[in-house]
C-alpha positions as CSV (number, residue, x, y, z in Angstrom):
1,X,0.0,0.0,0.0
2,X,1.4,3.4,-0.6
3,X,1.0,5.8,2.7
4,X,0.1,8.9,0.6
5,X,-0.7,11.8,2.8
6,X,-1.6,13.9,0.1
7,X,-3.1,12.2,-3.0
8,X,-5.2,14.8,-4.5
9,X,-2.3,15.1,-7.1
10,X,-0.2,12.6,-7.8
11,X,3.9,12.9,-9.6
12,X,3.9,12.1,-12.7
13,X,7.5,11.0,-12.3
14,X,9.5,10.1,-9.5
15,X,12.9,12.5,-10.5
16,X,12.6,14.9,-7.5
17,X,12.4,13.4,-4.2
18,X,13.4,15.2,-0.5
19,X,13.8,12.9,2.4
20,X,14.4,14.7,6.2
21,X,14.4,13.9,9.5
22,X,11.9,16.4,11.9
23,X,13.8,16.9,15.3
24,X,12.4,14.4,18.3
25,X,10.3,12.9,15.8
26,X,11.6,8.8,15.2
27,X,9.6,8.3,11.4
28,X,10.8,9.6,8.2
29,X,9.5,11.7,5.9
30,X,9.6,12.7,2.3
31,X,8.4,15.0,-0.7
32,X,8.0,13.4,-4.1
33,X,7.8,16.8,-6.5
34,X,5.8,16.2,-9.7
35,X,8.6,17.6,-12.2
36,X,5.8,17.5,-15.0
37,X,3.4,19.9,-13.1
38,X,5.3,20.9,-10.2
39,X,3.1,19.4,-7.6
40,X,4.2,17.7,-4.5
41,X,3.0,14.1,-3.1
42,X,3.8,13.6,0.8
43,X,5.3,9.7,1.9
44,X,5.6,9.0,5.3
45,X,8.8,6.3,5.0
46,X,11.2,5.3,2.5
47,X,8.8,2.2,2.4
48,X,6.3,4.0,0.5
49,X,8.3,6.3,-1.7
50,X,8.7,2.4,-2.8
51,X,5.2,1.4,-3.0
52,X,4.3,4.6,-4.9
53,X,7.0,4.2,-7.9
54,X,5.5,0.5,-8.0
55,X,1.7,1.3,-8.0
56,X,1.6,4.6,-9.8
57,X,4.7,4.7,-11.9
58,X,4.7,1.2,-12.7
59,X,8.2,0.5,-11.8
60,X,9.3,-2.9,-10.3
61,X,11.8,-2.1,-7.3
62,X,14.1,-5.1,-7.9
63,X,15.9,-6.1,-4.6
64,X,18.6,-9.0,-4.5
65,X,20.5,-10.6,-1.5
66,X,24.2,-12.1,-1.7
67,X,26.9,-13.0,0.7
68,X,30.3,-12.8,0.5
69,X,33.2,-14.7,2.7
70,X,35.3,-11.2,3.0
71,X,34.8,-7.5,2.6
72,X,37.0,-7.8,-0.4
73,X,34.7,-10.3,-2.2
74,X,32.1,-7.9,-1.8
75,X,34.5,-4.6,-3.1
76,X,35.2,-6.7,-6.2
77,X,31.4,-7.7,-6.7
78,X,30.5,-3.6,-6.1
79,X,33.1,-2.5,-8.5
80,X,31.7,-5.4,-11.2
81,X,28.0,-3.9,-10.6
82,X,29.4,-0.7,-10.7
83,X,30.8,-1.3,-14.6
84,X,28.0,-3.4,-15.9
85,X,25.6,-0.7,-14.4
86,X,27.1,2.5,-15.0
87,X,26.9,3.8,-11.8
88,X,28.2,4.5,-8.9
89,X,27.9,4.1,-4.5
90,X,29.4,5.6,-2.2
91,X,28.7,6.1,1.9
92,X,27.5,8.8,3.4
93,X,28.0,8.3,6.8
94,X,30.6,5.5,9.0
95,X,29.7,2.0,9.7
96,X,26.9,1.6,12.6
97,X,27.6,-1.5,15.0
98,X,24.9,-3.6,16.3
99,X,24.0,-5.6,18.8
100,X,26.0,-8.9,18.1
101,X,28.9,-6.9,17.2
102,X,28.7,-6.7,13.6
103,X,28.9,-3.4,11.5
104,X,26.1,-2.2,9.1
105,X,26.8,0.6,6.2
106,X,24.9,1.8,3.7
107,X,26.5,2.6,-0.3
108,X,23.6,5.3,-1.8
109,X,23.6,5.5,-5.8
110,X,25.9,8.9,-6.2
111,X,23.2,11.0,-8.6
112,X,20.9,10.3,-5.3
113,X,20.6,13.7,-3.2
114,X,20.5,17.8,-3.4
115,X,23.3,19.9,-4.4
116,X,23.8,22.5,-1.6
117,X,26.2,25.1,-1.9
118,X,27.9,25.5,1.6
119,X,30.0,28.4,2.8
120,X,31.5,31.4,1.0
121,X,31.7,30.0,-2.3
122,X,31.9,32.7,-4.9
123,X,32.5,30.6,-8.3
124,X,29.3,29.5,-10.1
125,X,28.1,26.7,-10.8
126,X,28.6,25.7,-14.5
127,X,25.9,24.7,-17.0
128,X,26.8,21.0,-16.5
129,X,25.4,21.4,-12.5
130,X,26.3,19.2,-10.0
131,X,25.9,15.1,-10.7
132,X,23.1,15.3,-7.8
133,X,19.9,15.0,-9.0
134,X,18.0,16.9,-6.4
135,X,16.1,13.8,-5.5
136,X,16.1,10.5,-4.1
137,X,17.1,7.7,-6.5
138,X,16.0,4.6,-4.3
139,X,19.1,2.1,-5.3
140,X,21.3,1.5,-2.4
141,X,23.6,-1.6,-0.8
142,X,23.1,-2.5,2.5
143,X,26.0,-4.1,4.0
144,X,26.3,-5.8,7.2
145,X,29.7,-7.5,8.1
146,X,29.5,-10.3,11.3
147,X,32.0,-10.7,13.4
148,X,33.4,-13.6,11.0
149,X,33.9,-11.1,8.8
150,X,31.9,-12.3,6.7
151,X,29.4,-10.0,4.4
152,X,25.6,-9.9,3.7
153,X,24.5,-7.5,1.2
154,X,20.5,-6.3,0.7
155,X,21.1,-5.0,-3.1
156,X,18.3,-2.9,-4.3
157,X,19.2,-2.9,-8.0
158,X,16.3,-0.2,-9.5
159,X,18.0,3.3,-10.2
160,X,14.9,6.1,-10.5
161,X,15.2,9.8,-11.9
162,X,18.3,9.7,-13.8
163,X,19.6,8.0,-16.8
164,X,23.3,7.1,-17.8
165,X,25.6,9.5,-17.4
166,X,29.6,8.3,-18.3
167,X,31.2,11.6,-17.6
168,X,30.0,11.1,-13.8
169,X,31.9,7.9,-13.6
170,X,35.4,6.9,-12.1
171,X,37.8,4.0,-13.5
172,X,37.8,0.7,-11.3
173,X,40.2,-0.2,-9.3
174,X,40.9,-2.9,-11.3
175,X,42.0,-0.8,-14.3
176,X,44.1,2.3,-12.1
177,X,46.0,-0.9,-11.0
178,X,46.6,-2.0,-14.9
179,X,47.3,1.2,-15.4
180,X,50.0,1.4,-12.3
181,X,51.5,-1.9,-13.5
182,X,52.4,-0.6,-16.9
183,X,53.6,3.0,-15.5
184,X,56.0,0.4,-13.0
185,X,57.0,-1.3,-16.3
186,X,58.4,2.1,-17.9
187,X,55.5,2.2,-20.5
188,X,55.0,5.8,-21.3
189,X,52.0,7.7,-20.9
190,X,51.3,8.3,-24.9
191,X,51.7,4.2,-25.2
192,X,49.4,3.8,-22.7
193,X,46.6,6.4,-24.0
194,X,47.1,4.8,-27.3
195,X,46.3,1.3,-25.9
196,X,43.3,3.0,-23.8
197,X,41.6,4.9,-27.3
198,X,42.2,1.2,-29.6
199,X,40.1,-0.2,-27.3
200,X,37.1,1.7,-28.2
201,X,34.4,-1.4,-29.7
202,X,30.9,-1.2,-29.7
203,X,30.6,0.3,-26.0
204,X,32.6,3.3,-25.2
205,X,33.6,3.4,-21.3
206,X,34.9,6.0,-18.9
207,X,38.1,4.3,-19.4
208,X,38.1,5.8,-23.3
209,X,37.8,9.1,-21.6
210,X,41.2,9.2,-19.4
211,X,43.4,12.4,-19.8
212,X,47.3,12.2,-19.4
213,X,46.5,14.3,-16.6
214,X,44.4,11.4,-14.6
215,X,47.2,9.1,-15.4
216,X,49.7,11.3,-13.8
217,X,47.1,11.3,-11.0
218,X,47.4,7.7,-10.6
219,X,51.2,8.1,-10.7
220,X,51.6,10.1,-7.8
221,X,48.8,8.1,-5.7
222,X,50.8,4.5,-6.7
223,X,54.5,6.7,-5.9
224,X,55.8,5.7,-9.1
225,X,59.0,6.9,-10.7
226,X,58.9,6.3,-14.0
227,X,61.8,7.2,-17.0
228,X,59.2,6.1,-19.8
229,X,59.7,9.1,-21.9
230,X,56.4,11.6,-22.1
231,X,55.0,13.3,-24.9
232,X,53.5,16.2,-23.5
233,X,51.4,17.1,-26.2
234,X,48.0,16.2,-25.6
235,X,46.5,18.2,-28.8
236,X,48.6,15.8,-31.2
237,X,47.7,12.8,-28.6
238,X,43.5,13.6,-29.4
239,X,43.9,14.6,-32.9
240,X,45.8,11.1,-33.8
241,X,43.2,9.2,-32.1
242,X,40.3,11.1,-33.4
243,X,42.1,10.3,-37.1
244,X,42.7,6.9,-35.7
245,X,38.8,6.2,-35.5
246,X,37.8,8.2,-38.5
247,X,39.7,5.8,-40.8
248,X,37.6,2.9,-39.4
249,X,34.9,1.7,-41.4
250,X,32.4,1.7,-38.7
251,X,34.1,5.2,-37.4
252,X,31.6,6.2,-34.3
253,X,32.9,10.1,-35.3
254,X,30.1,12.4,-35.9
255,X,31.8,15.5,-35.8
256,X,35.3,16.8,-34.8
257,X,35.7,20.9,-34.8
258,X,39.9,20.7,-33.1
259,X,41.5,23.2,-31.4
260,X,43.7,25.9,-33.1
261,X,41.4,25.4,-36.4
262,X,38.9,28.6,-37.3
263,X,36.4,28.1,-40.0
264,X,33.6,30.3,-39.8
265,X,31.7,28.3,-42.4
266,X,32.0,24.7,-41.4
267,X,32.0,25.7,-37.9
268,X,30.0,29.5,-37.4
269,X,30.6,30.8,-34.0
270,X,33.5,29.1,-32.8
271,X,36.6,30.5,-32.2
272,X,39.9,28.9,-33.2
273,X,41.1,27.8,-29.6
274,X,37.2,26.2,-28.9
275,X,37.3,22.1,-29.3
276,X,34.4,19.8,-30.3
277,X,33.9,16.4,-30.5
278,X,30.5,14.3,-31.5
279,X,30.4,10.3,-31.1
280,X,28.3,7.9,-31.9
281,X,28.4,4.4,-32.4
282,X,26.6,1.8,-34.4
283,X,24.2,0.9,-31.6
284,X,23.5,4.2,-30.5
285,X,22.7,5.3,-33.7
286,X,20.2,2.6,-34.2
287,X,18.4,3.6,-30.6
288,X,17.9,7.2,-31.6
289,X,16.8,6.0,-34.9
290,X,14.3,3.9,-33.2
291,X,13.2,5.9,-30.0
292,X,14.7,9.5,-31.1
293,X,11.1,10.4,-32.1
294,X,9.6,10.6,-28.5
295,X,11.6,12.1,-25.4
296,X,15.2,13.4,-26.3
297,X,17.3,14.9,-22.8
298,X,20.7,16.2,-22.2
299,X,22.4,15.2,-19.2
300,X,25.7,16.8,-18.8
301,X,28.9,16.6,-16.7
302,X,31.7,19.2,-16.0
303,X,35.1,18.7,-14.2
304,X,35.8,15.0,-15.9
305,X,39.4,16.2,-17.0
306,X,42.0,19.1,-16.6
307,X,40.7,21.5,-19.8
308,X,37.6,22.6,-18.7
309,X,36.1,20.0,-21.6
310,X,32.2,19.0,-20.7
311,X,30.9,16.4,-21.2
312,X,26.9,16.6,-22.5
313,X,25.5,12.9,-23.2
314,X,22.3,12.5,-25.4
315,X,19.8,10.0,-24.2
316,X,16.6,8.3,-25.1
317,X,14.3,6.5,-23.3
318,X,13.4,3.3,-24.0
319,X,10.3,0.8,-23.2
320,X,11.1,0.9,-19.8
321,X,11.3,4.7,-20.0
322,X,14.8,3.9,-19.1
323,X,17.7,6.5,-20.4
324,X,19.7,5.3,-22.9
325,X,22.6,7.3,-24.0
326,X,22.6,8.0,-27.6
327,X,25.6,10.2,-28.5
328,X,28.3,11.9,-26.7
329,X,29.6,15.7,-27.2
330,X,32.7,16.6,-25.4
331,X,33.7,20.2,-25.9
332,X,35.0,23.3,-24.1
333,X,32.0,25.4,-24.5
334,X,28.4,23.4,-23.6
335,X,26.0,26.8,-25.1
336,X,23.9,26.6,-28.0
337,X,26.3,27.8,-30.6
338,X,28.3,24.3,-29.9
339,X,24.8,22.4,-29.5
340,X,23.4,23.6,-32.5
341,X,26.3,22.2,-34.2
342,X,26.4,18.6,-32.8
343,X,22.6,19.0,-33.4
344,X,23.0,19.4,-36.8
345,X,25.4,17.0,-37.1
346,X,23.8,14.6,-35.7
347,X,20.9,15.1,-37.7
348,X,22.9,14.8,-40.9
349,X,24.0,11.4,-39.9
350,X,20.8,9.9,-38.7
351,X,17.7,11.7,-40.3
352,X,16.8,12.5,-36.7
353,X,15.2,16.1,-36.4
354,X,16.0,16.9,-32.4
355,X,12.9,19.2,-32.0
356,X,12.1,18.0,-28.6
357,X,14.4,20.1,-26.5
């Protein structure tokens, strides 16, 4: 049953949710905001913020259990769900212990929450906004360890009020230590980018996106010295790859406007220092083909690498009213002069009019 205490209008969707605790009060209570018609539904528990998606959204919230012999079983299961998932958790607050001595934690999905800007910060924030999605997304681990150390986890699986994003992703553990391994072997950091962007198939993965800059970053957190020799010149190091894929056959390049080039006719509005990059493959294209003609979004991401590059991902939704990203345009400048060109591009190669934004 859903404990509505409000049902004169109900959400339409269940993107904006507000949970918060009411001083010397035990329950927990919560705002669902109808982001359609900006009205509001009042739940009483986390319970029936559940009960409501199910009933009057339609949307199953799938819940698995699993144990694990050590806590390091479990981090390599996370990080597994994490990849095939495209998401992220992450902890809030400590461990809790219980009565038997065990601890309990709980891993949130990272878009779940508000952005709240705290103190005297001055700087604004940029068009990308934060990755939060000012709401509750309702997919979370709980984790209790015994005192065998060994794990249970309670793994709701459904994500609610976001799609895909890659730019708000982080490399596995599992591939920083590749990474580290090859840095301790004298590789140099051009070899290893190159080995990175031929590894772009059918599915392109925050690992495609890695900077020379984040690769340093993982030199200084290993304490690597490495004499591999460096070629600084991270320019050259896109441009090759970029040509790279463009000589492919199924080439997922939509567009490409690089740096120090100025056409005002191919590219109106941008300047010659301004960088743009469209991509697309095979199986994107055929779901924006397919579901491009009812909801199109833009979700996008800021901060992902040292050049002040965004990152805005396209997405559809499919029968599940699930996002599905679509394309991907990384550029310097996320304003319409650079969207109407990606838009245009985009168009070009798919016969897609994007009218819905």
């Amino acid at each position: 049953m859903c404990l509505l205490q409000n049902v004169n209008e109900e959400c339409s969707e269940c993107g904006r949710v507000k949970f918060w605790f009411e001083k010397s009060k035990f329950s927990l209570a919560g705002v669902i905001k109808d982001s359609w018609r900006n009205s509001f539904v009042e739940l009483i528990s986390k319970k029936a913020l559940e009960d409501h998606v199910d009933l009057v959204h339609n949307i199953t919230i799938e819940k698995d259990t699993h144990n694990f012999n050590t806590l390091e079983d479990f981090k390599l299961w996370k990080e597994t769900i994490e990849k095939q998932t495209t998401s992220l958790y992450v902890k809030n607050t400590g461990s809790k212990s219980d009565k038997t001595g065990g601890t309990i934690a709980y891993f949130y999905c990272h878009r779940n929450g508000y952005y709240n800007t705290t103190g005297d910060k001055k700087r604004n924030m940029k068009m990308a906004g934060s990755n939060k999605i000012n709401g509750n997304c309702p997919s979370k681990m709980k984790v209790y360890e015994d005192i065998e150390s060994k794990v249970t986890v309670e793994f709701t699986k459904t994500h609610v009020g976001h799609g895909i994003n890659l730019g708000q992703m982080k490399i596995t553990r599992e591939e920083k230590e590749d990474i580290a391994r090859k840095l301790e072997n004298k590789i140099p950091i051009e070899a290893i980018l190159d080995d990175i962007r031929n590894s772009v198939n059918e599915k392109l993965e925050i690992i495609h996106l890695i900077t020379r800059q984040d690769i340093k970053n993982i030199k200084v957190e290993y304490n690597i010295s490495s004499d591999g020799i460096l070629d600084t010149n991270d320019v050259v190091s896109v441009t090759k790859w970029v040509e790279g894929l463009r000589n492919r056959e199924d080439s997922p390049v939509v567009l490409f406007k690089d740096q120090n080039i100025f056409d005002e006719d191919l590219y109106p509005g941008m300047k010659a220092e301004d960088f743009l990059l469209v991509i697309m493959n095979a199986s994107q294209k055929d779901m924006l083909k397919f579901y491009g003609n009812d909801t199109i979004c833009l979700d996008f991401t800021h901060g992902i690498n040292a050049y002040g590059f965004d990152l805005a991902t396209l997405l559809v939704l499919d029968d599940r009213r699930e996002g599905f990203s679509a394309a991907f345009i990384l550029s310097n400048r996320q304003d319409s002069t650079a969207l109407k060109l990606a838009f245009a591009a985009i168009k070009k190669h798919t016969c897609i009019v994007l009218q819905k934004f």
